[in-house]
C-alpha positions in Angstrom: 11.9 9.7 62.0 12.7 6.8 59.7 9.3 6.4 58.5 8.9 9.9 57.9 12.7 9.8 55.6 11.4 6.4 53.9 8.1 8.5 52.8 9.7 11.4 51.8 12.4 8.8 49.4 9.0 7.4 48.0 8.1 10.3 47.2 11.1 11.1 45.3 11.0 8.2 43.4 7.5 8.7 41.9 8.2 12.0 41.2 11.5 11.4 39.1 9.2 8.5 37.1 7.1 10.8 36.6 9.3 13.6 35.3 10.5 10.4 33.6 7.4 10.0 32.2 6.6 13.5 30.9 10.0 13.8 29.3 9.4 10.6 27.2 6.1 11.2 25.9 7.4 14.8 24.9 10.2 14.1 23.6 7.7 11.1 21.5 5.8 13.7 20.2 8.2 15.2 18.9 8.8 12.5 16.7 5.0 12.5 15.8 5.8 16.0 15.1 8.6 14.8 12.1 6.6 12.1 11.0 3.3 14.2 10.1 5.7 17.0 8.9 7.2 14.3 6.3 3.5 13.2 5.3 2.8 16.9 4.6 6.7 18.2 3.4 4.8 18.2 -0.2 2.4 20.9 0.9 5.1 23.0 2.5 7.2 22.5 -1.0 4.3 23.6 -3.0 3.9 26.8 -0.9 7.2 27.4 -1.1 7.4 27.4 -5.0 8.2 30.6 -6.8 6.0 31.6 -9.4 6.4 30.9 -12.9 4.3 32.7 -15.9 1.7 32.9 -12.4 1.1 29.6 -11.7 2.6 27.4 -9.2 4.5 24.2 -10.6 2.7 21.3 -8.6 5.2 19.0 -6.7 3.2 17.0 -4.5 2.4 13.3 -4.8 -0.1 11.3 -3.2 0.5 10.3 0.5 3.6 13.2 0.1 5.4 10.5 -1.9 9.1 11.2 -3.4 7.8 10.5 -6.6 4.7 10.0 -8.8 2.8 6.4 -9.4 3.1 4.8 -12.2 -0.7 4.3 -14.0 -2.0 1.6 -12.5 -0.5 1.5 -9.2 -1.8 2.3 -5.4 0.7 5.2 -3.9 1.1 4.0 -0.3 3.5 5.7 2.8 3.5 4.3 6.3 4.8 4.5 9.5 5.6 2.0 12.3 4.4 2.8 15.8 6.9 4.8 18.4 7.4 3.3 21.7 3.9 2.7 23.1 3.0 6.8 22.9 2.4 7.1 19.5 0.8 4.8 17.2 1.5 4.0 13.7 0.1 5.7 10.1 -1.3 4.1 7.4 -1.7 6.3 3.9 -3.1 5.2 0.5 -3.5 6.9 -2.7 -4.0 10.4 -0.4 -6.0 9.2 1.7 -4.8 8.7 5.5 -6.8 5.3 6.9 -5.1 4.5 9.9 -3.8 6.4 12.8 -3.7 8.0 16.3 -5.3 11.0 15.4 -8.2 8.7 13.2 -8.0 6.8 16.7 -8.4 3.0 14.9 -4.6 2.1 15.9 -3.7 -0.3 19.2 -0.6 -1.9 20.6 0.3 -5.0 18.7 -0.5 -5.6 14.8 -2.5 -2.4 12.6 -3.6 -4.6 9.4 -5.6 -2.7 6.9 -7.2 -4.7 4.0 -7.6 -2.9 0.8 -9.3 -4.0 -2.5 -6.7 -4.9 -4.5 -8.4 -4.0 -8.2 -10.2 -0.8 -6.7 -8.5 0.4 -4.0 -11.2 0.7 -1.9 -10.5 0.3 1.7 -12.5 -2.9 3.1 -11.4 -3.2 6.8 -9.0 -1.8 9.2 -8.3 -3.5 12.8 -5.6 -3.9 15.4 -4.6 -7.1 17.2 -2.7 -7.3 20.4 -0.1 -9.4 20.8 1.1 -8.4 24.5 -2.2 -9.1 26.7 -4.4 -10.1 23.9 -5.4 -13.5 22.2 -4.3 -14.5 19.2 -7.1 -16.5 18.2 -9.2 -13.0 16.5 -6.1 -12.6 14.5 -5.8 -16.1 13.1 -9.1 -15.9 12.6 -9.1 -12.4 10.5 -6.0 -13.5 8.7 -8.0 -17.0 7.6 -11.0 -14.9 6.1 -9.2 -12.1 3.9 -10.6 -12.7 0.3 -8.4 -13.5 -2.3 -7.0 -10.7 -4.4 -6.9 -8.1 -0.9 -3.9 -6.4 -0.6 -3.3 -5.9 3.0 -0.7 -3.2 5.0 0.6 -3.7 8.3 2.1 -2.4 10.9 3.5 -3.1 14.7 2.9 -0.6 17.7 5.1 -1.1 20.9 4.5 -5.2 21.1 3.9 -7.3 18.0 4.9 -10.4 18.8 4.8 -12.4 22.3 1.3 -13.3 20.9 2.3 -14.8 17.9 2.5 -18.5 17.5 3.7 -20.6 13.9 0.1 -20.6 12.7 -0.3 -16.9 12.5 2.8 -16.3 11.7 2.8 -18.5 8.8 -0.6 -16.6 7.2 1.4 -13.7 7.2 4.2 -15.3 5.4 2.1 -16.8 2.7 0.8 -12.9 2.0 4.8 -12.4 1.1 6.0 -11.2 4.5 9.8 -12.4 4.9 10.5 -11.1 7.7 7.4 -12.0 10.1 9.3 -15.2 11.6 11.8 -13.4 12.9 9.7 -10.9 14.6 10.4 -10.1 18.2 9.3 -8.5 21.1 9.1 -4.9 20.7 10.3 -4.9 17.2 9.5 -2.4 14.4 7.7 -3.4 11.3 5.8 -2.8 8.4 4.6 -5.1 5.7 2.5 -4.3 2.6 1.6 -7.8 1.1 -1.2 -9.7 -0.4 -4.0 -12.6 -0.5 -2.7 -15.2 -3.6 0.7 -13.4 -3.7 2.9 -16.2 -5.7 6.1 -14.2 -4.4 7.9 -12.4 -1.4 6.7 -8.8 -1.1 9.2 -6.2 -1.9 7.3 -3.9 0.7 8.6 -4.6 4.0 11.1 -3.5 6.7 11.8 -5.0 9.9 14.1 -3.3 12.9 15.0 -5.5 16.0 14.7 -3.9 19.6 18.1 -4.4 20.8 19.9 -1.9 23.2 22.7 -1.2 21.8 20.9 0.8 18.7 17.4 1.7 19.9 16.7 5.3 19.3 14.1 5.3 22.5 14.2 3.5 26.2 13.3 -0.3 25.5 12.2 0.4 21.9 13.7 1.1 18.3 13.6 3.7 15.8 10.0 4.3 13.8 10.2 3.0 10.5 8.9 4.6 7.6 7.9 3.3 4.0 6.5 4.5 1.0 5.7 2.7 -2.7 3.6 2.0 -5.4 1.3 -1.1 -5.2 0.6 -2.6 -8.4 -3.1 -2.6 -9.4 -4.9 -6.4 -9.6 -6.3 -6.9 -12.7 -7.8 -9.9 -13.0 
């Protein structure tokens, strides 16, 4: 009789983790939900447009920015990871190169590496910094060509990896924030290779339960800007 009561209590338990479960990831995807309507609110606010003289006035910017470039600037928006269900986004001039759907995101660090004079995407690649090495990451960070500008961003984990060496080749490509990075922190970073300054392009969120927005994780972050064109 008691075995037969301790199985039945097991069998609670999974159940209610994984009731816990579903409820997460739906309630996640929800959020996916808000971020890709915010990529795309510039399509729905062109639609929405009355007509004037029959045409349309044209409101979107690239990436659904707020606002237009500048000439000579890269129009970037980008989103951190949420929890470990949905991974981050990664937009340039229109063009989305990173993400879930696109299925080149992973848990730890999303770098992309973009031609800073043409804008030409060179690489994209994702490090793991919970169960991975961080040796491949050293490694990628030591062989980005001068004038690259390079965009990341963390998913669940992107630091208990992380030793001073890696962490100080992302400092030298402007990051301010990167030493204080912690486990299961929020980040993005837009930087670059023979940057004489500290980027302007970077947010940082701690996990700390007392403001995370999810269980054990904090709120996405989201950024958007114009990346000044390399000229020489």
């Amino acid at each position: 009789m008691v075995v037969t009561m301790m199985v039945r209590a097991g069998g609670i338990l999974k159940l209610a983790a994984i009731i816990f479960a579903f409820l997460l990831a739906a309630y996640l995807a929800f959020q996916l939900l808000e971020v890709k309507m915010d990529f795309k609110l510039g399509n729905v606010i062109v639609k929405s447009l009355p007509m004037h003289g029959g045409s349309i006035t044209p409101v979107r910017h690239k990436c659904g920015l707020s606002k237009a470039c500048p000439d000579g600037h890269f129009a970037f928006k980008m989103a951190s990871g949420a929890a470990s269900v949905v991974g981050p986004k990664i937009c340039l001039e229109d063009k989305l190169i990173m993400s879930g759907v696109k299925n080149n995101v992973g848990r730890g660090i999303n770098i992309a590496l973009v031609n800073g004079k043409t804008g030409e995407i060179n690489k994209t690649d994702s490090f793991d910094m919970w169960a991975g090495n961080v040796a491949p990451l050293i490694q990628f960070l030591k062989g980005i060509p001068e004038g690259t500008i390079t965009m990341m961003a963390s998913f669940d984990d992107p630091s208990t990896k992380l030793n001073d060496e890696a962490r100080n080749l992302i400092a030298d490509l402007g990051s301010t924030n990167i030493n204080n990075l912690g486990f299961r922190d929020n980040w993005v970073f837009v930087g670059g290779k023979g940057i004489k300054t500290k980027s302007p392009f970077e947010q940082h969120i701690k996990n700390s339960a007392d403001t995370n927005k999810y269980e054990g994780w904090p709120e996405v972050l989201e950024m958007e800007g114009c990346v000044p064109q390399r000229t020489n």
